[in-house]
KOLMARTOR-935956 format. One record per residue (C-alpha): x, y, z; chain; residue in three letters; residue number from 1. Coordinates in steps of 0.001 Angstrom, whole numbers. Example, Ala and Ser with C-alpha at 12.3 -4.5 7.8 and 13.67 -1.06 7.14 Angstrom:
2
{{12300, -4500, 7800}, 'A', 'ALA', 1},
{{13670, -1060, 7140}, 'A', 'SER', 2},
//
This chain:
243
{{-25093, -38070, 28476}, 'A', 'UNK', 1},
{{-23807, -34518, 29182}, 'A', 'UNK', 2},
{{-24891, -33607, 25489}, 'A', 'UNK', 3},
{{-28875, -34922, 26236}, 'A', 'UNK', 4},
{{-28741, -32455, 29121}, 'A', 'UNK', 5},
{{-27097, -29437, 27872}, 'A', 'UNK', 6},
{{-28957, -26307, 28007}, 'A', 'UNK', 7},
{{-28819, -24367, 24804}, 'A', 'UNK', 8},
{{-29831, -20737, 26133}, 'A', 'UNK', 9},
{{-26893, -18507, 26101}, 'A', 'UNK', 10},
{{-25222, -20178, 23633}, 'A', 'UNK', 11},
{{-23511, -17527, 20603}, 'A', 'UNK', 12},
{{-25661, -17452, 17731}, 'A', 'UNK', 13},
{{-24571, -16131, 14623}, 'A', 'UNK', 14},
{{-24453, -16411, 10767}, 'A', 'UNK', 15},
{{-20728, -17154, 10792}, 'A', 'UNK', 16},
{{-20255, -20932, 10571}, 'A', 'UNK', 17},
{{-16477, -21042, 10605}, 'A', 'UNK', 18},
{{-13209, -19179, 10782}, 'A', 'UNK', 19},
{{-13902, -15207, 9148}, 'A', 'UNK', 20},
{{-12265, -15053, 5689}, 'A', 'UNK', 21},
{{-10963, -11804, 6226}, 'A', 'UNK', 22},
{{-9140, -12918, 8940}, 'A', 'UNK', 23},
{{-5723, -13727, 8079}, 'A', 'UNK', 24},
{{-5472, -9988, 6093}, 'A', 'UNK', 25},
{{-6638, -8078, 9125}, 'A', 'UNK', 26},
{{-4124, -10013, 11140}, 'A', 'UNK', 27},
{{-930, -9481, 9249}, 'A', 'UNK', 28},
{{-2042, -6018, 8325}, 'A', 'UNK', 29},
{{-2122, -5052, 11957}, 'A', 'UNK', 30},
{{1436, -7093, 12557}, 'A', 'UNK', 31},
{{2780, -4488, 9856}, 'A', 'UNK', 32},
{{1841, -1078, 10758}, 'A', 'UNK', 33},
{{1961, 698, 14290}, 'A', 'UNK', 34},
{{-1573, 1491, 15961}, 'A', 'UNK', 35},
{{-1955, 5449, 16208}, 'A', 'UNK', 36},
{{-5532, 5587, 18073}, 'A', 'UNK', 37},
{{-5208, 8249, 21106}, 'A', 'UNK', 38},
{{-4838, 6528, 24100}, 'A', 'UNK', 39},
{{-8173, 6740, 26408}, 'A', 'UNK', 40},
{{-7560, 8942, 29012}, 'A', 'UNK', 41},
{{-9437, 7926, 31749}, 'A', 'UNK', 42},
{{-7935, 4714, 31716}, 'A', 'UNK', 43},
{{-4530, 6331, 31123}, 'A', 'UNK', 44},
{{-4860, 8203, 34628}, 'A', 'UNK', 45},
{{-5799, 4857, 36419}, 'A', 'UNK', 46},
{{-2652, 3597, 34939}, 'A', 'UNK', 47},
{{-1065, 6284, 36509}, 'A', 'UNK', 48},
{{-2270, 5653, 39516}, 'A', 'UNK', 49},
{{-1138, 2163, 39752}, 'A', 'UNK', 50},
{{2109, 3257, 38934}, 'A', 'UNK', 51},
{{2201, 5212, 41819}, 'A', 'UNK', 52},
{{1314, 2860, 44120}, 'A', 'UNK', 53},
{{4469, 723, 43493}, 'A', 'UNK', 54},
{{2454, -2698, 42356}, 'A', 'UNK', 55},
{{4578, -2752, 39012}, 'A', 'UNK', 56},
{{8048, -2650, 40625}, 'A', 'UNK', 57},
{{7647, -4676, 43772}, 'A', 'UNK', 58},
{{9210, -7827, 41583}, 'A', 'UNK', 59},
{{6795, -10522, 42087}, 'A', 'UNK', 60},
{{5280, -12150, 38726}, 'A', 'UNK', 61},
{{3013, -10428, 37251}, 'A', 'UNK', 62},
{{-594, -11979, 36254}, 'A', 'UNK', 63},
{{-2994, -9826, 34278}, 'A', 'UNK', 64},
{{-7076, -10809, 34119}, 'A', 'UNK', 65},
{{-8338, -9049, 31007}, 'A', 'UNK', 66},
{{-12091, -8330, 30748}, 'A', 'UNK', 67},
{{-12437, -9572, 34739}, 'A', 'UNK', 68},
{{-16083, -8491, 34964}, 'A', 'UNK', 69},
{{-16788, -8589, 38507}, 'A', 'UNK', 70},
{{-13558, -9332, 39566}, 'A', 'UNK', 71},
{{-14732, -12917, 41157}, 'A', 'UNK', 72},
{{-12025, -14339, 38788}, 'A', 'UNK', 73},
{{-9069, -12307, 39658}, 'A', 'UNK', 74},
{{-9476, -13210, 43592}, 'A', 'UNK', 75},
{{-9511, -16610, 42166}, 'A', 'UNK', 76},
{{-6063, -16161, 40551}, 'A', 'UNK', 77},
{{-4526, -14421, 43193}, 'A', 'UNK', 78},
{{-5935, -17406, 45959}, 'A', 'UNK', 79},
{{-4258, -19837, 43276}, 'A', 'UNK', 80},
{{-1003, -17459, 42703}, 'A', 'UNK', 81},
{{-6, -16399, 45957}, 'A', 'UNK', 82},
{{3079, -15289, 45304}, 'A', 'UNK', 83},
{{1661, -13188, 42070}, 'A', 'UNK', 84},
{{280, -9849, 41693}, 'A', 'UNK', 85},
{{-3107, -10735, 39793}, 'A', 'UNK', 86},
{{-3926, -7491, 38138}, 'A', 'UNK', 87},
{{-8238, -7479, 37064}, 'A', 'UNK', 88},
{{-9236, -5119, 34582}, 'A', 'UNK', 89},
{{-12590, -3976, 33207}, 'A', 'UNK', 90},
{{-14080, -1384, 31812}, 'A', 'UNK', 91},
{{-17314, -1893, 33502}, 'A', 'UNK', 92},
{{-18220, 194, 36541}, 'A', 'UNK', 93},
{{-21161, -1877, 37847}, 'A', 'UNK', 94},
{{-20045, -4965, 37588}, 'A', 'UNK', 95},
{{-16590, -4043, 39174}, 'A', 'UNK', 96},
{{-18478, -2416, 41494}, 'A', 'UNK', 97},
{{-19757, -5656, 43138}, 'A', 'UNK', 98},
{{-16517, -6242, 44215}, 'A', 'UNK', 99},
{{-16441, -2753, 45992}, 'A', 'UNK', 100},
{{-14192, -726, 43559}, 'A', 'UNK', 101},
{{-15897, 2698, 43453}, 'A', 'UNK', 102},
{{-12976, 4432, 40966}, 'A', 'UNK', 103},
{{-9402, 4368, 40193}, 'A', 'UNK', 104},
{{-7830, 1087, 41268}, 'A', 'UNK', 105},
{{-8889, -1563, 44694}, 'A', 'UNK', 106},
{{-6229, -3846, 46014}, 'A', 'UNK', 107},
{{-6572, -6607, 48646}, 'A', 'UNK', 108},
{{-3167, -8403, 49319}, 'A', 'UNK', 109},
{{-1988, -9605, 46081}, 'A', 'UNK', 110},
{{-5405, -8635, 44506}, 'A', 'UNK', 111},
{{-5924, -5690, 42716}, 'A', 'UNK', 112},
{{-8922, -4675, 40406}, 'A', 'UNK', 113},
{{-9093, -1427, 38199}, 'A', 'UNK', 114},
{{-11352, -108, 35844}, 'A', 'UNK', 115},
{{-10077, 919, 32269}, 'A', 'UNK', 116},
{{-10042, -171, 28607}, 'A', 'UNK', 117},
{{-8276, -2868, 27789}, 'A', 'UNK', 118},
{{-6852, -1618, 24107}, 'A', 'UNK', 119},
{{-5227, 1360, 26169}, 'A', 'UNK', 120},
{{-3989, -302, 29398}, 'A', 'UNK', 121},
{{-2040, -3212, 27028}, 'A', 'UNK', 122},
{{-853, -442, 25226}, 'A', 'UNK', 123},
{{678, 1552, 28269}, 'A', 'UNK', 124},
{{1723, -1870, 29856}, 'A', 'UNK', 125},
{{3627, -2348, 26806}, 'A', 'UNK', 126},
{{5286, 1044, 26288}, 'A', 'UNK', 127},
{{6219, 1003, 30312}, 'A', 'UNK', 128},
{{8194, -2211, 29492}, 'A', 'UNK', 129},
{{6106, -4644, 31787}, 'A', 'UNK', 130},
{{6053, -8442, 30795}, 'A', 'UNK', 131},
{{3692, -10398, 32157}, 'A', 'UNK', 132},
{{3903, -14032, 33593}, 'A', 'UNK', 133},
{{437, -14810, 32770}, 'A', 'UNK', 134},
{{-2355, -13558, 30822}, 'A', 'UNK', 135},
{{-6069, -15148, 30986}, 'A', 'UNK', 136},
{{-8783, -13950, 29155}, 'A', 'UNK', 137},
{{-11865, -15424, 30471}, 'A', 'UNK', 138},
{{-15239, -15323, 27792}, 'A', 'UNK', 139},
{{-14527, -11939, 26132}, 'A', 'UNK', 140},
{{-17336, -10731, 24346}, 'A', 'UNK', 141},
{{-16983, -12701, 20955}, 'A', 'UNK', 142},
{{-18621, -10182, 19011}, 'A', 'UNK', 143},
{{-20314, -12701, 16573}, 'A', 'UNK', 144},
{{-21406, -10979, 13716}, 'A', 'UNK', 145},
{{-19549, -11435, 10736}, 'A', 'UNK', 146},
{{-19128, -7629, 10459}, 'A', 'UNK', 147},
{{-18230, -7354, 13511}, 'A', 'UNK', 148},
{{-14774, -9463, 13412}, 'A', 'UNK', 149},
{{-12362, -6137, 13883}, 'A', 'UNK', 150},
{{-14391, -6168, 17369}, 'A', 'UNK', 151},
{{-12361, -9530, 18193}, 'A', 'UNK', 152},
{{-9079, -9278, 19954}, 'A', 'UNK', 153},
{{-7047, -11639, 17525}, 'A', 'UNK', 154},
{{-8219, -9290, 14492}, 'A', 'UNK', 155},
{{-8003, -5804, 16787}, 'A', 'UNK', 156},
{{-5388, -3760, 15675}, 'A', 'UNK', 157},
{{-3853, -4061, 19154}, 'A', 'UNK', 158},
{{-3651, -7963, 19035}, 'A', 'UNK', 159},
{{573, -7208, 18428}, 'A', 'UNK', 160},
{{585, -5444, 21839}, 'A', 'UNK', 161},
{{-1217, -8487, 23342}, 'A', 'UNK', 162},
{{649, -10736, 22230}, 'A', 'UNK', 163},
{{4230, -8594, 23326}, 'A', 'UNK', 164},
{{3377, -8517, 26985}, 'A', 'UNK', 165},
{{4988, -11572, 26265}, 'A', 'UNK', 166},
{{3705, -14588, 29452}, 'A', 'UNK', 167},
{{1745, -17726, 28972}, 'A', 'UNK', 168},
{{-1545, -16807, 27650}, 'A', 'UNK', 169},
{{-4990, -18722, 28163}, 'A', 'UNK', 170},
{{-8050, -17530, 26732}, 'A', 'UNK', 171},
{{-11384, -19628, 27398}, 'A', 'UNK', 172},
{{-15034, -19526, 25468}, 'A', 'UNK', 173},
{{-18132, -20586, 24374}, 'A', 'UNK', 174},
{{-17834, -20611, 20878}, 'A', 'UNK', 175},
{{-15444, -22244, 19274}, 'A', 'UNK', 176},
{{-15225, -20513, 15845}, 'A', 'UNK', 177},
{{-13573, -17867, 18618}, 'A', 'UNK', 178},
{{-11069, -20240, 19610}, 'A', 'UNK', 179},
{{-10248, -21189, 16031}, 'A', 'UNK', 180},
{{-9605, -17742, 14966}, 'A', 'UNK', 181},
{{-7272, -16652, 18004}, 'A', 'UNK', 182},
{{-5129, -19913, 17643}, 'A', 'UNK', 183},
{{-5263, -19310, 13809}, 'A', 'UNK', 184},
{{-4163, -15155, 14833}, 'A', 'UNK', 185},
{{-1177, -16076, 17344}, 'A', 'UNK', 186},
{{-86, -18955, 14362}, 'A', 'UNK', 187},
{{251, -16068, 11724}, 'A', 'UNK', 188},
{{1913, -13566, 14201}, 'A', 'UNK', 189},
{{4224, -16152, 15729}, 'A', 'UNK', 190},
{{4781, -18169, 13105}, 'A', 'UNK', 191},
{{3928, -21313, 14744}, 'A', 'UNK', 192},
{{832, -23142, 14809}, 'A', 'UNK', 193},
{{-1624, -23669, 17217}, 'A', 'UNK', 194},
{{-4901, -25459, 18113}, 'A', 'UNK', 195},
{{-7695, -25276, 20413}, 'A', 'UNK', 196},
{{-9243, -27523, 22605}, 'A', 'UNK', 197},
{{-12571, -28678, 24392}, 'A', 'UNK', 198},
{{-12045, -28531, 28432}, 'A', 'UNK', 199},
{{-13938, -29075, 31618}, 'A', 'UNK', 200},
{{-13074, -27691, 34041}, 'A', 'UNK', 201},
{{-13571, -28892, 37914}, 'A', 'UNK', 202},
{{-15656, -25866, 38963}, 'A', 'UNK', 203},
{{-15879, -22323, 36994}, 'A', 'UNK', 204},
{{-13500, -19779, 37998}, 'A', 'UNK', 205},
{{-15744, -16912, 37026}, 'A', 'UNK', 206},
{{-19808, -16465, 37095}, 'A', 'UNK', 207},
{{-20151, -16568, 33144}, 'A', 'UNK', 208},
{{-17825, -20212, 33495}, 'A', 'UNK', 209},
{{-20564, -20907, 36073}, 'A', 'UNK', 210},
{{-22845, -20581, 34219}, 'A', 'UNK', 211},
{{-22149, -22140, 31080}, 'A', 'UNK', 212},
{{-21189, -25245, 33471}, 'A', 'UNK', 213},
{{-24435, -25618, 34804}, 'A', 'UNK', 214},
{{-26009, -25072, 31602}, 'A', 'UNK', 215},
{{-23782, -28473, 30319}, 'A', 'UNK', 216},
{{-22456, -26300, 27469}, 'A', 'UNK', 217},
{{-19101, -26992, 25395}, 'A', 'UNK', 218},
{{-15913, -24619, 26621}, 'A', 'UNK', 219},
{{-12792, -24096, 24553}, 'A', 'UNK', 220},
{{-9857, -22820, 25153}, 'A', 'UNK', 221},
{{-6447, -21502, 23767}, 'A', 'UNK', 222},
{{-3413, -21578, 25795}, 'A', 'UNK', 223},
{{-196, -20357, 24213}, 'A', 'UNK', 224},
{{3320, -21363, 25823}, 'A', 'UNK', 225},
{{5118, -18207, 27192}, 'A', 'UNK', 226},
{{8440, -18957, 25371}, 'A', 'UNK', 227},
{{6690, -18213, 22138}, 'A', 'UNK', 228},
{{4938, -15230, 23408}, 'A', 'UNK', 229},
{{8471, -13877, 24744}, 'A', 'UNK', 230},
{{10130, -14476, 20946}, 'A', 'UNK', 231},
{{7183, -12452, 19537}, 'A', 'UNK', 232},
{{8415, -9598, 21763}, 'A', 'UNK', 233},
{{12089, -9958, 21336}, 'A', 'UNK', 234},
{{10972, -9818, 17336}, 'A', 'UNK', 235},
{{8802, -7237, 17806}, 'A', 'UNK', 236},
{{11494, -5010, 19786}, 'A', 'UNK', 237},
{{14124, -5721, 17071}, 'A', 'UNK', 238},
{{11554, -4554, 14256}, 'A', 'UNK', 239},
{{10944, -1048, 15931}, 'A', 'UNK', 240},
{{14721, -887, 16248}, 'A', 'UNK', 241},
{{15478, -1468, 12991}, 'A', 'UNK', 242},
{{12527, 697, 11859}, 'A', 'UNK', 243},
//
């Protein structure tokens, strides 16, 4: 029944009609060198900021909402974690803008919403020492073109820093080839493997999860326990020690 009725605008089109073959080299590549890139300063000076402001120190858990768009999703999170931090990042001015954050970072209670880019703010999260309790990312852009795969976060070169802030990580989508390839990613880095899953979930906790809702459209999602995410790290520690 919900198939008849589902709504096929939106949906990811692209030529790639299962998991990228370059994949699994891009992957272990990455898991074998360090990343160099400069760090992006702008987003390195809102880090700062939040620093400053005590929010990383004050001991609660620490929830992070990667690529939280308007921030309607992170208030969300923090309404469901109340005794969290729920940290929204994005690098988009206008749509974090809807939620009133003009520049630099925006906190309500346990709420707080910046704007920066996410390969840089993991980074710094990861050099400060912060592990996260949680990490959701909610329909990241899936970048579907075949050429485009170094574009995804399971084949970016700062998927290892990802993974190291260590907490239970859920990432939800649209397409599924997307949810293939990050379970396949965290299986090669971790060692353990993974699948993904179809879900439904009561009511979307962001407008794109709206959307595709109403629309009737399939959602998958990854979720990957924290204990494993936490042995990546200790590994990953031991590594640069021994390097």
């Amino acid at each position: 029944m919900m198939d008849q009725k589902r709504d096929s605008s939106g949906l990811v089109d692209s030529s790639q009609l299962g998991v990228h073959p370059n994949l699994e080299k891009h992957v272990l590549r990455h898991l074998e060198s360090q990343w160099m890139q400069p760090l992006h300063r702008p987003s390195t000076e809102t880090f700062e900021r939040l620093k400053e402001s005590g929010a990383l120190l004050e001991g609660a858990p620490l929830i992070l909402d990667s690529g939280c768009g308007t921030g309607a999703s992170t208030q969300q999170l923090a309404l469901r974690f109340p005794d969290s931090i729920v940290i929204g990042v994005d690098q988009s001015r206008v749509r974090l803008e809807k939620s009133g954050l003009s520049r630099g970072f925006l906190r309500a209670g346990n709420c707080i919403l910046l704007r920066a880019e996410l390969a840089t703010f993991w980074r710094l999260l990861r050099a400060d020492g912060v592990v996260l309790e949680r990490h959701y990312l909610l329909y990241p852009n899936p970048w579907p073109k075949p050429g485009h795969l170094l574009r995804r976060w399971h084949a970016h070169p700062v998927f290892p820093s990802l993974l190291a802030l260590a907490g239970e990580i859920e990432i939800r989508c649209n397409w599924e080839i997307y949810a293939r390839e990050f379970a396949l990613a965290v299986g090669l880095a971790t060692g353990v493997q993974l699948t993904h899953e179809e879900f439904q979930p009561v009511s979307g906790i962001s407008p794109f999860e709206k959307k595709y809702l109403a629309r009737g459209q399939a959602l998958f999602r990854v979720k990957v326990d924290a204990r494993l995410t936490r042995s990546f790290r200790r590994a990953q520690a031991a590594t640069n020690l021994s390097g």
